[in-house]
N, C-alpha and C positions, 0 to 999 in steps of 0.2 A: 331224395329224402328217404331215409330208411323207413322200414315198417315195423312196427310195433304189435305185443299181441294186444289181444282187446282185454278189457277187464271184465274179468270174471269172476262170480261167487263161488265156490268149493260148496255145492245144493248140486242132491242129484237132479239128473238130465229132464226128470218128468217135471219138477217143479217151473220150468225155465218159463214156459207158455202159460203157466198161469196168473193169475189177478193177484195181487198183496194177501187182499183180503181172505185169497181162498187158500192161500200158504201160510197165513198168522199161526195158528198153531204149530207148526211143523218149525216153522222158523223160531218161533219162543222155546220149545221145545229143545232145539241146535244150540239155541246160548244160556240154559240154566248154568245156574253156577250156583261151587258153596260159599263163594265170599258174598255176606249180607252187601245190596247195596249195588252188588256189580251186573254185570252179564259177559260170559263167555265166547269173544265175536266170533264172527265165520270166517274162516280163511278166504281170503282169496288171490287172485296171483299175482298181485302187485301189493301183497302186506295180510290185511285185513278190516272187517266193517263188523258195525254193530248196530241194529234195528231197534228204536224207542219208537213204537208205536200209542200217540200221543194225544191223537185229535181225533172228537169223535162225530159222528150226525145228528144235532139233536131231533131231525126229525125221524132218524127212522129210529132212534130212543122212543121217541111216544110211538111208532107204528108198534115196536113189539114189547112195551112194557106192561101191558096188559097181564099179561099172564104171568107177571111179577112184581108187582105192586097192587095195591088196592086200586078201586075205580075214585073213591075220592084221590086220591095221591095222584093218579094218570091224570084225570080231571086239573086239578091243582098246576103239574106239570104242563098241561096243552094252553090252561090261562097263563103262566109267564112264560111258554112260548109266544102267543098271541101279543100278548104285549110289548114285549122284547125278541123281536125275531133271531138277535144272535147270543139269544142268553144258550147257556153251557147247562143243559139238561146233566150231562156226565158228574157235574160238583154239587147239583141236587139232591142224588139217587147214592141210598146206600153201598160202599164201597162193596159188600160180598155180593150184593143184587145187581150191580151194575157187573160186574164180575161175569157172573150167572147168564147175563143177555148176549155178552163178549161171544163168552163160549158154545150158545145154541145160534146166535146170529153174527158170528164177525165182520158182517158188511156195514155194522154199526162204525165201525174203527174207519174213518175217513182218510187219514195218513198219517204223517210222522217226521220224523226225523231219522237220516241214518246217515253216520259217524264212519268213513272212511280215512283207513291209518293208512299213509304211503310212507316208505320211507328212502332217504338219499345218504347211500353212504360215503366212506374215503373223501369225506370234508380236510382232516388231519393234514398236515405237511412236516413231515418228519426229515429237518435240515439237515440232521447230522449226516442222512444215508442219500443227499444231492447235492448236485453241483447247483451253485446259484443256479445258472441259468434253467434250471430243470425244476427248480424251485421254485421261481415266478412264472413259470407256465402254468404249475400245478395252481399256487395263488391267484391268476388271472382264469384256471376254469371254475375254479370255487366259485367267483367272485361271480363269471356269467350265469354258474346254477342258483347261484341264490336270488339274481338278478331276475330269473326268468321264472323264479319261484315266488319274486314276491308281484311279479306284474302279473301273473296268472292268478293268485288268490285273490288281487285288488280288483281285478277286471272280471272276473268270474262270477258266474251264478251259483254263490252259496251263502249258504243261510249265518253262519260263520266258520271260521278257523282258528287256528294255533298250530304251534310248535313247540319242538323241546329237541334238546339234543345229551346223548346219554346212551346206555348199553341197549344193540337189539340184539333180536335173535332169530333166526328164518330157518323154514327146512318143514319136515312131517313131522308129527305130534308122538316122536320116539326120541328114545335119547342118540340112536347111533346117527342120527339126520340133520341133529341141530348145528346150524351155521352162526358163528357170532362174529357181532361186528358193532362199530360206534359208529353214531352219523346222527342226521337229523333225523325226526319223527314227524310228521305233516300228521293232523288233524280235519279233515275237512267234514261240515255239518252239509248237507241236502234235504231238503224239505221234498218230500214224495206224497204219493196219491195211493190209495189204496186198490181204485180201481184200474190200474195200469198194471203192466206184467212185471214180473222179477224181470226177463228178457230186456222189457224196455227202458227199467230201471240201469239197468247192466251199461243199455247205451247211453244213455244219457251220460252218466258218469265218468263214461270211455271218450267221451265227448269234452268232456270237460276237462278232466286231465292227460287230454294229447299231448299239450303245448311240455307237460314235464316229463313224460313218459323217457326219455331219452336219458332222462337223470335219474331215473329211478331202480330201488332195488327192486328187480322181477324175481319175487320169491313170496311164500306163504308167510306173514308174521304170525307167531306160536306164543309169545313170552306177555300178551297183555291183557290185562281184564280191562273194563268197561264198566264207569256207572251208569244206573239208569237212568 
């Protein structure tokens, strides 16, 4: 069986060994963008990803809101903790306050979701320039990539997917780099952990998409924004 490389994020080398939670800024940071609504993903070398950092701890919300809400308010908040152990302190607490606790304690951010773009191109079969028989060989590889792309998302550990097929574009974030082409676009959601490494994050993922890797375009995708 051939070897494939592993997936990787385009984050420099120091971030690799760290926790989520101690790269959250740096990483938010990587995908600002000026279109409302979106975020900017990170390259990496089989397409690109994009990080919703989404779920948060309500209890370490009450260890460090102290020093940013009233003592009645904290109080308030630890009785419908008490009560409701899996109430959402975060949909409580003022959006710029809960903001405020993000940025002096990001261990608050428990994990998330992050949005992995693959993509598979030279789906097309352009009759005019084969002979039949070259024609239905081409139709019958399509036919096992898509095969092997839907028994992999069905049987797979993710949180969900989609597709689309339509103009990409791959290569470095210049213009004399960009590669174009039509094919599918794979969406795949992961549910992640904040206290685990980018590194581990990296395998899991490479883990998961073995079984398509063989189909896949191994290049940077450059041409997509992200909502949040």
């Amino acid at each position: 069986m051939p070897r494939f490389a592993k997936f990787r994020f385009s984050v420099p080398e120091r971030l690799r060994g760290k926790k989520l939670y101690e790269v959250l800024s740096e990483i938010e940071k990587m995908q600002e963008c000026s279109e409302k609504g979106s975020i900017n993903p990170i390259t990496t070398n089989y397409g690109c990803a994009g990080f919703h950092f989404c779920y948060y701890d309500s209890n370490k919300i009450l260890q460090y809101c102290g020093d940013y809400v009233s003592a009645q308010e904290k109080n308030r908040l630890r009785m419908l903790l008490e009560k409701d152990s899996g109430a959402l302190l975060d949909e409580e607490i003022e959006g710029d306050t809960l903001a405020k606790i993000v940025k002096d304690h990001p261990d608050v951010v428990a994990g998330g979701l992050i949005t992995v773009v693959l993509s598979m191109a030279g789906l097309d079969v352009k009759y005019e320039e084969f002979k039949l028989e070259e024609a239905i060989k081409s139709l019958r590889w399509n036919l096992q990539r898509l095969e092997n792309l839907k028994d992999t998302v069905e049987k797979g550990r993710f949180a969900d997917y989609q597709w689309d097929y339509g103009y990409m574009e791959f290569g470095e974030d210049t213009d004399y780099d960009i590669e174009e082409d039509t094919g599918l676009t794979i969406y795949l959601d992961f549910d992640f952990e904040t206290d685990e490494t980018l590194e581990a994050l990296e395998k899991e993922i490479d883990k998961s998409i073995d079984p398509l890797k063989r189909y896949l375009t191994r290049a940077p995708r450059i041409d997509l924004y992200l909502s949040r």
